[in-house]
C-alpha positions, 0 to 999 in steps of 0.5 A, a space after each residue: 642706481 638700478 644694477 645692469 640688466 642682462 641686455 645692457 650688459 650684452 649692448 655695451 658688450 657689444 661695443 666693447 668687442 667690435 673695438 677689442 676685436 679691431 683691437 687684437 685683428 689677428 694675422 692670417 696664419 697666427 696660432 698664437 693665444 689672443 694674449 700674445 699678439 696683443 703682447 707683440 702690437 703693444 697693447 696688451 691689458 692687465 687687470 691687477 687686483 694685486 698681491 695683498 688684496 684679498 676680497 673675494 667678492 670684489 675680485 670677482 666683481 672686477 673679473 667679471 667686468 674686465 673679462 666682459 671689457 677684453 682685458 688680456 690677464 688679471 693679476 691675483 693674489 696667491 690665495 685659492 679663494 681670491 683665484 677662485 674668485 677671478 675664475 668665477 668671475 671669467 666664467 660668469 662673463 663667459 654665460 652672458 657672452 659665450 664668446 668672450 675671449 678668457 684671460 689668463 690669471 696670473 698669480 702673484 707670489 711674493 719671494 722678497 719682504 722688501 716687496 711694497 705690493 706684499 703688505 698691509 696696514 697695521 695699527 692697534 685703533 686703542 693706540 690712537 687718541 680719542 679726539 683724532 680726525 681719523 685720516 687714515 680712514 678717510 684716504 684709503 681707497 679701499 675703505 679697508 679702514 673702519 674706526 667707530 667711536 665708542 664711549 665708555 660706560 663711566 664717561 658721561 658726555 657723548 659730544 665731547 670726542 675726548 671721551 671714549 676709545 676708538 675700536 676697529 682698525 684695518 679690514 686686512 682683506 681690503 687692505 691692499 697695502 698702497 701706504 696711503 694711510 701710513 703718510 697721513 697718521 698724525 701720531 705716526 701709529 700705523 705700521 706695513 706689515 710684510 706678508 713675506 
């Protein structure tokens, strides 16, 4: 599929905006941000890239296409290279459409280890066993998983999945710790690490 071009992206844009601005129809006299009318009618949107998830670029992506789709706030992890990355997002979104309307960032910081949205999958890929059907890298949403056979020199037969060891394991900035993973491991090898 060819990437959209600057026109296509300006034409759905434009149907976006005309039901973003019926949407969020300001009353006469109200000086308050875009934002906080949408708080008070109900239909404010967020974005949330969550706490843990840490690719730059596909945060970036995601803030450039809901800045252009009129979401309110997108919800970031505590990291200046994620931020930035929201913030380069909006700000590409604002050069096609000038008059996009910003959305708040808002960052995520964690001050409770038990919090779920603050973890990250953890396994040792030595630990699991050679002939494992790899679940785990199956289910995440993400593909923050990666786990690649390699065979071992003095082993002689590739096709026997017994043989060799399996190296990789979890892409930590991928990983935004939804626990898919840890429900599905057969051996019970992956653990939730908090970042706290």
């Amino acid at each position: 599929m060819a990437p959209p071009t600057a026109r296509s992206l300006l034409a759905s844009h434009a149907a976006v905006r005309a039901a973003a601005s019926a949407r969020r129809g300001r009353l006469a006299g109200d000086h308050h941000p875009p934002q906080v009318a949408a708080l008070r009618r109900g239909d404010w949107v967020k974005l949330i890239c969550g706490a843990s998830f840490e690719d730059a670029a596909d945060v970036r992506n995601l803030s450039l296409v809901y800045t252009l789709a009129g979401v309110d706030c997108i919800d970031c992890a505590a990291d200046a290279s994620v931020v930035g990355a929201v913030n380069e997002g909006i700000d590409v979104a604002a050069s096609i459409v000038p008059a996009v309307q910003r959305p708040w960032v808002m960052v995520s910081v964690n001050d409770d280890c038990r919090d779920l949205h603050f973890r990250k999958a953890e396994f040792d890929p030595e630990d699991c066993p050679p002939d494992c059907s790899k679940p785990c890298e199956k289910v995440c949403p993400a593909d923050a998983i990666l786990l690649e056979r390699v065979m071992i020199e003095e082993e002689h037969s590739q096709s026997d999945p017994s043989c060799g060891k399996l190296e990789g394991g979890v892409i930590t900035e991928r990983c935004y710790g939804c626990g898919r993973c840890l429900s599905v491991c057969p051996y019970d090898r992956i653990k939730a690490t908090s970042l706290a």
